[in-house]
C-alpha positions in Angstrom: 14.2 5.2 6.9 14.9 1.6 6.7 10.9 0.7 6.7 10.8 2.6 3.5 13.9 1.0 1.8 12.8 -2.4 3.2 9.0 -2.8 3.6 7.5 -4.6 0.4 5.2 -1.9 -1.1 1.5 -3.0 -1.9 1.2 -5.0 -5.5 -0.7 -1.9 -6.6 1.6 0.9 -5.7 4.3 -1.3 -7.3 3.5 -0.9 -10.3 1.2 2.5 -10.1 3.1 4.9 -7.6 3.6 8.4 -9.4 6.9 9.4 -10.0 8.7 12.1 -11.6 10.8 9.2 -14.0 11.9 9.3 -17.0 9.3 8.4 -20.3 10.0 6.0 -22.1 11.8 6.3 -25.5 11.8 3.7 -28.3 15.5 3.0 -28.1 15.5 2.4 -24.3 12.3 0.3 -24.4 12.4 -1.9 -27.5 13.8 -5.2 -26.4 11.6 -5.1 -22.7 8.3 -4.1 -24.3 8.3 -5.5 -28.1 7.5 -8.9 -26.8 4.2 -7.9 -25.2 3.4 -5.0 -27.1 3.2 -7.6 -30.3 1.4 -10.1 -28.4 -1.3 -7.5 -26.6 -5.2 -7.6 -27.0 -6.0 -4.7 -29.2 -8.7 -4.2 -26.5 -9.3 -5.1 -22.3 -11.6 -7.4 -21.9 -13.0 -5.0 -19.1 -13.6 -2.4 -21.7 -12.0 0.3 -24.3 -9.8 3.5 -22.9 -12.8 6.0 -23.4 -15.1 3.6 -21.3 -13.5 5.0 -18.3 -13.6 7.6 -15.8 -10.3 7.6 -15.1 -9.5 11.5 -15.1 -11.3 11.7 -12.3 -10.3 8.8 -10.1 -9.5 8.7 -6.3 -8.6 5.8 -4.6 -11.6 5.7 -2.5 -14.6 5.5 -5.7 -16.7 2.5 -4.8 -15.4 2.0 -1.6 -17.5 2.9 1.6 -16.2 3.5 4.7 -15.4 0.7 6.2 -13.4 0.1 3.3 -15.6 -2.5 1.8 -16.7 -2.5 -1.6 -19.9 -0.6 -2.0 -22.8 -2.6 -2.5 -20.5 -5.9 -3.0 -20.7 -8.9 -0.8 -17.0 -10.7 -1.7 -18.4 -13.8 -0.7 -20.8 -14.0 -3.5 -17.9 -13.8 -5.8 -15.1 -16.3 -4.6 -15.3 -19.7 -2.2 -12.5 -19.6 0.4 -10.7 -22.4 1.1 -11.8 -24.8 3.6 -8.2 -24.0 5.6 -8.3 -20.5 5.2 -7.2 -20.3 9.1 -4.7 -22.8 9.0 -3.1 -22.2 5.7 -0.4 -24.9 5.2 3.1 -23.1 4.4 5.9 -24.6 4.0 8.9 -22.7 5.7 11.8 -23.6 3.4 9.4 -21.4 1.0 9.8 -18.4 3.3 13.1 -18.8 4.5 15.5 -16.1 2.8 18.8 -17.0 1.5 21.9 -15.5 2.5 21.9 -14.3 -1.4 18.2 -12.5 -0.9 20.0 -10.8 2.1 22.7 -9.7 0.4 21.2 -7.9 -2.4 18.9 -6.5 -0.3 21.9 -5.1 1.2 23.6 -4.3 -2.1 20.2 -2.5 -3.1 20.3 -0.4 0.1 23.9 0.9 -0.3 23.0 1.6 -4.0 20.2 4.2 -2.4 22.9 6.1 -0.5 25.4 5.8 -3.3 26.4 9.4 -4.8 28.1 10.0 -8.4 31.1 11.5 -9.5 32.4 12.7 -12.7 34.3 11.4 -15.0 36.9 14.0 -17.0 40.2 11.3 -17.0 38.7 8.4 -19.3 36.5 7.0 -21.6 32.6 5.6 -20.8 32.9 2.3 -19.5 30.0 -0.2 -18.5 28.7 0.7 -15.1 29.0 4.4 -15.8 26.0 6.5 -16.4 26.2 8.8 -19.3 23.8 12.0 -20.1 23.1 11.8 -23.8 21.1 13.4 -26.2 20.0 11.1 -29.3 17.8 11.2 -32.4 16.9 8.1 -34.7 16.0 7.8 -38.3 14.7 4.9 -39.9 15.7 4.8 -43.6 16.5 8.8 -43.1 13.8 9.4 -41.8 12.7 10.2 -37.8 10.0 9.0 -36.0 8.3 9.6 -32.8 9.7 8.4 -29.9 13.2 7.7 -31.0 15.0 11.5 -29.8 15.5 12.6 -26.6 17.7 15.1 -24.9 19.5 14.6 -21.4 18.9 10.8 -20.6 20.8 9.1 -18.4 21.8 5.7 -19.3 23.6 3.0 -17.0 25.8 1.5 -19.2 25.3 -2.2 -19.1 21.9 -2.1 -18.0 20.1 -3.7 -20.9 17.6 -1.3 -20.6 18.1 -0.2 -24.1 18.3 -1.9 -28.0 20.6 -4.6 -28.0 24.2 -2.9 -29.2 22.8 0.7 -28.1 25.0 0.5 -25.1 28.0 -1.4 -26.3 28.7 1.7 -28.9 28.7 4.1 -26.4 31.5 2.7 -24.6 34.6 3.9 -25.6 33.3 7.3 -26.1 34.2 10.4 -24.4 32.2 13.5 -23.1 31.7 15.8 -26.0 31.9 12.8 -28.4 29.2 12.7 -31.4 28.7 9.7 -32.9 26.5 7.3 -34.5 25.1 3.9 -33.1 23.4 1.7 -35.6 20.8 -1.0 -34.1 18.1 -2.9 -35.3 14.8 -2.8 -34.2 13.7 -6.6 -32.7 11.3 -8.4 -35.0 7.4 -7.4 -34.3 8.1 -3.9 -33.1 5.3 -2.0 -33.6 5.5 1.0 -35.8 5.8 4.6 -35.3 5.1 7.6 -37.7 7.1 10.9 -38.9 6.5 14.0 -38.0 3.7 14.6 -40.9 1.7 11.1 -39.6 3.0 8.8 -42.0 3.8 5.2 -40.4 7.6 4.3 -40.0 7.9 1.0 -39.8 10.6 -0.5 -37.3 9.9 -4.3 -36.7 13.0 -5.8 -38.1 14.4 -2.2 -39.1 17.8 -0.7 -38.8 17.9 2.4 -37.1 20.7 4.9 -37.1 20.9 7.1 -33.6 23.0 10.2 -33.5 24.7 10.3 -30.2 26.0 12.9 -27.8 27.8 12.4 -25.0 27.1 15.3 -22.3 28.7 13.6 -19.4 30.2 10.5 -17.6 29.8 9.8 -13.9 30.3 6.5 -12.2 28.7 5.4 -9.0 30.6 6.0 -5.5 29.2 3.1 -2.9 30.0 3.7 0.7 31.4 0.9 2.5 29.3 -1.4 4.7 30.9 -1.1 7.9 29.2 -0.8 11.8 30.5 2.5 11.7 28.5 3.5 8.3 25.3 1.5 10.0 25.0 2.9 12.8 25.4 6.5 11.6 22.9 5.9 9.0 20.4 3.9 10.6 21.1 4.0 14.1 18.4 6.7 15.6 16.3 6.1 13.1 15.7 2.8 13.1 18.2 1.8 16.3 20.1 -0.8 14.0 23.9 -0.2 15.0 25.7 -3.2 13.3 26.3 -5.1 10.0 25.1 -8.2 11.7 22.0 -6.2 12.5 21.7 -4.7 9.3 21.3 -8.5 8.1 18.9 -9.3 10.6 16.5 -7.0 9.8 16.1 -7.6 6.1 16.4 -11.1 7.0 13.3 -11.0 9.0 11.9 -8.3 6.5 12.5 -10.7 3.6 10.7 -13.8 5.8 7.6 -11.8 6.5 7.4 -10.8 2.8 7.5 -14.5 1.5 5.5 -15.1 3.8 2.4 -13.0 2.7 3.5 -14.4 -0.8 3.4 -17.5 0.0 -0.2 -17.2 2.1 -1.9 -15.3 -1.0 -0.5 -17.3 -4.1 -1.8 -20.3 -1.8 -5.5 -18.7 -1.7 -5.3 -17.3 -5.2 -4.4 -20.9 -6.3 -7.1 -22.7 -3.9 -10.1 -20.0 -3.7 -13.1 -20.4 -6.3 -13.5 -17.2 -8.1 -17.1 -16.8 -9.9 -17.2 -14.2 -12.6 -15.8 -10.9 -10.8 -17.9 -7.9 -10.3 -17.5 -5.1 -13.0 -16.6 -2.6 -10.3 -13.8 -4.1 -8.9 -11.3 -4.8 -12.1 -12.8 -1.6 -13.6 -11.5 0.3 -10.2 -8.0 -1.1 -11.2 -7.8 -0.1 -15.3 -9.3 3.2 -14.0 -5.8 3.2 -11.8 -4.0 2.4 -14.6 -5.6 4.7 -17.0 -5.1 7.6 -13.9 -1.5 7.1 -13.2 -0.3 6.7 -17.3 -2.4 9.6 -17.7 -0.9 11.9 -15.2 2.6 10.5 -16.4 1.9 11.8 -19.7 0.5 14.8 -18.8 3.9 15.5 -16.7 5.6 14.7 -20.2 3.1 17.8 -22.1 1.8 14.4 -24.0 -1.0 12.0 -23.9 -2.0 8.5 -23.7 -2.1 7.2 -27.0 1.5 9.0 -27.4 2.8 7.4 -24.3 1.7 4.3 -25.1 3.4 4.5 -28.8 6.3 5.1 -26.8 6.3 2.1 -25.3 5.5 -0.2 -28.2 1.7 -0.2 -28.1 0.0 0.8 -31.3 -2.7 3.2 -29.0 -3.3 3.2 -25.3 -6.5 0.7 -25.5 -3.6 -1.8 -26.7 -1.4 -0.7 -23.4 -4.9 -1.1 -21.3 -5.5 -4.3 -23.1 -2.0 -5.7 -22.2 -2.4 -5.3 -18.6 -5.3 -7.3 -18.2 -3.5 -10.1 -16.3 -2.4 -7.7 -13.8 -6.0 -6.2 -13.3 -7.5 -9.6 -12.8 -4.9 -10.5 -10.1 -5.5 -7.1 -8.5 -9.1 -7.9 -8.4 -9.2 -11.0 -7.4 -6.6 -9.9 -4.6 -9.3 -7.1 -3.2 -11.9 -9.6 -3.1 -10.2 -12.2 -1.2 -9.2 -9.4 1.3 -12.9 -8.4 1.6 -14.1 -12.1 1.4 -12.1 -13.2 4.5 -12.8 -9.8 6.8 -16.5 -10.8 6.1 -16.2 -14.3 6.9 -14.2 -13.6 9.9 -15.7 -10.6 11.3 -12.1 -8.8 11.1 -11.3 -5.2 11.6 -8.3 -2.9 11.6 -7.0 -1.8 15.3 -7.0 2.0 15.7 -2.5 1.3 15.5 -3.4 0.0 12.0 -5.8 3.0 10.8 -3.2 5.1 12.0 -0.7 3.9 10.4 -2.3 3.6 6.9 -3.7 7.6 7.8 0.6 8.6 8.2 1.0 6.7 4.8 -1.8 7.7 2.7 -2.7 11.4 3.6 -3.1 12.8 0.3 -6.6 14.4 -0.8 -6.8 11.7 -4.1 -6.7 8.8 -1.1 -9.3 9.8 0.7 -10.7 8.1 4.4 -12.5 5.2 2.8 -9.2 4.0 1.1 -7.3 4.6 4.2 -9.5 2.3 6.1 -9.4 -0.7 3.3 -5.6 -0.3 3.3 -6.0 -0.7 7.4 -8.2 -3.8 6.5 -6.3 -5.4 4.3 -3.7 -5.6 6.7 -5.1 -6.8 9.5 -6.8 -9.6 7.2 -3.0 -10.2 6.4 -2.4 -10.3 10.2 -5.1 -12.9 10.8 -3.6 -15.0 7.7 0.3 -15.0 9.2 -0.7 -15.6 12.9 -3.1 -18.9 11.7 -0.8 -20.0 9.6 0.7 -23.1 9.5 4.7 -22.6 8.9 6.7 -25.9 8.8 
C-alpha cells in the first residue's frame, strides 16, 4: 500500500496512465492550458495525428524480447559520457528536506481522507462543490463550456480566474451566475451549428448550480493511525517510521533524477531514430484517444477542450515531452548494451506483477525490468558526496 502511494511512477505513466478522470472543460482549463495552447506548433515535428497508428498500439510494438529496440543499436544514436560508471552526484542534491517529507505525508493522509456533507453553511474555500454550469459568450454557448456534476475544490485554481471566488458564499440549491473573462490568446470554440465563438479576451457568463458541499475529513497522524494503516502491510508501526520511509523514498527518487538529468545533460544525442519518438506520440495519441472515447467524443473534440485548435495542435504541443522520452529509452538501451546489463529474474518478476495487462505485453515487461536494473547499475556506481 505504501509502495504505491510512495514509489515515483515511470515519466511515462506520469503523464499517460488511463484513468477514469474527469475531461476537461473550458472553464476549469483556461488559465493552465491557454499559455501553451497559444504558443503550440500547429504540427509535431515527428509527424501529423493521422500519420499514426495509434488505435492499435501496445506497449510492446518495436520492442523485441529482450526489451530492446528492434533493429536499433542505441549506441549509434547517443555518446555516453566518459563517467557513466562513476557519475558525480552531489548529495545535498538528493537529500530531502524535512518540507519534501512532510508533504509527502500531507499527500498520504489526503489519500485516506473521506468527505462529509455540508447542510449547516455556506461553500467556503477548501470545500468541494458538485456543480452543474453552462457558458455563453455574447449569448451565445459554445462547446466545452457546460457540464453537469463536476466537482470543484474550492481554491484550487484549477478553473478561470474569479470562477471559484463566486461560488463561495453560495449554498446547495443556489443558482447563480459567475461572470469571467477568458485570458488573452485563448483559442476559440464554436456553437452548436459550427460557427467559431471567439473567447481570447472574452467575457463569459456561466450559469451555476450548486448540487452539493462537502469538506474534507483528514485523520490524524498518530502511531496508532500508522500502524493500523500500514503496519501489516508494509510493517511501518510509527510516525517516526512513517518519515523514514518517505524520507529514504524521496532520497532514492532524487537520486535517479539527479543521475539521468546528469546523462541527459552530458550524453551526445545524434538525430534520434523515427521509431523511438514515434512509439511515444503513438502513446499519446492511444491514451487521449481512449480518454475521449470514455467521454462518447474524439480527439480533435478533446483537444478543443483543452485549448488546442485540433488534436495535431495538442500532438504538436507535446513535442518536448516526446523527445525527453526518447532520448530517456535510448540512454536506457545505450548503457545495458555498453555494459552487458540484464534484469534479475526478482526484477522481471516484479515488472510481470505490475504490468500484466494484454496491451503490455512480455516484451515491455522485460524493457521495464531493464530499465531498472540499468538504473541499479547507475545508483550503486555512483558517486554521492
Amino acid at each position: 500500500m505504501l509502495c504505491a502511494a510512495a514509489a515515483a511512477l515511470c515519466v511515462i505513466f506520469a503523464i499517460f496512465t488511463l484513468t477514469k478522470k474527469q475531461s476537461a472543460s473550458s472553464a476549469s482549463s483556461a488559465a493552465a492550458s491557454s499559455s501553451a495552447a497559444s504558443s503550440a506548433p500547429a504540427v509535431s515535428e515527428y509527424g501529423t495525428v493521422d500519420s499514426f497508428d495509434y488505435q492499435n498500439f501496445t506497449y510492446s510494438d518495436g520492442l523485441d524480447a529482450n526489451g530492446y529496440r528492434t533493429g536499433i543499436t542505441a549506441q549509434d544514436y547517443v555518446t555516453l559520457p566518459d563517467n557513466v560508471a562513476a557519475l558525480p552526484i552531489k548529495k545535498a542534491d538528493v537529500t530531502p528536506s524535512d518540507s519534501d517529507v512532510q508533504a509527502r505525508i500531507d499527500s498520504l493522509l489526503s489519500q485516506y481522507s473521506t468527505t462529509q456533507a455540508v447542510t449547516d453553511r455556506a461553500a467556503q474555500n477548501g470545500d468541494v462543490v458538485n456543480i452543474d454550469y453552462s457558458g455563453t459568450v455574447d449569448g451565445v454557448a459554445f462547446n466545452g463550456g457546460t457540464y453537469q456534476g463536476y466537482d470543484l475544490t474550492l481554491g484550487s485554481g484549477s478553473f478561470i480566474p474569479g470562477f471559484e471566488d463566486q461560488i463561495v458564499g453560495h449554498n446547495t440549491g443556489d443558482t447563480f451566475d459567475v461572470t469571467v473573462t477568458f485570458p488573452d490568446g485563448y483559442d476559440a470554440s464554436t456553437d452548436s451549428d459550427g460557427n467559431t465563438v471567439e473567447l481570447s479576451g472574452k467575457e463569459a457568463v456561466f450559469r451555476v448550480t450548486v448540487n452539493s458541499i462537502s469538506e474534507p475529513v483528514t485523520p490524524e497522524l498518530t502511531d496508532e493511525w500508522v500502524d493500523s494503516t500500514f503496519g501489516t502491510s508494509d510493517d511501518v508501526h510509527t510516525v517516526e517510521a512513517l518519515r523514514t520511509y518517505f524520507s529514504d523514498a524521496l532520497y532514492d527518487q532524487n537520486l535517479e533524477d539527479a543521475i539521468m538529468d546528469s546523462l541527459l545533460d552530458n550524453a551526445a544525442f545524434k538525430d534520434l531514430p523515427s521509431e523511438v519518438p514515434g512509439y511515444y506520440a503513438c502513446m499519446f495519441l492511444n491514451y487521449y484517444s481512449q480518454l475521449a472515447t470514455y467521454y462518447s467524443s474524439d480527439l480533435n473534440t478533446l483537444a478543443q477542450a483543452q485549448g488546442y485548435t485540433d488534436a495535431n495542435a495538442m500532438l504538436g504541443a507535446s513535442d518536448t515531452v516526446i523527445t525527453h522520452l526518447a532520448k530517456q529509452d535510448l540512454l536506457y538501451q545505450a548503457i545495458a548494451e555498453s555494459q552487458g546489463i540484464e534484469p534479475t529474474q526478482e526484477q522481471l518478476d516484479a515488472a510481470a506483477a505490475s504490468y500484466s495487462g494484454s496491451s503490455y505485453g512480455d516484451n515491455f515487461v522485460h524493457q521495464t525490468a531493464l530499465q531498472t536494473a540499468v538504473m541499479e547499475w547507475l545508483k550503486t556506481n555512483a558517486v554521492v558526496s
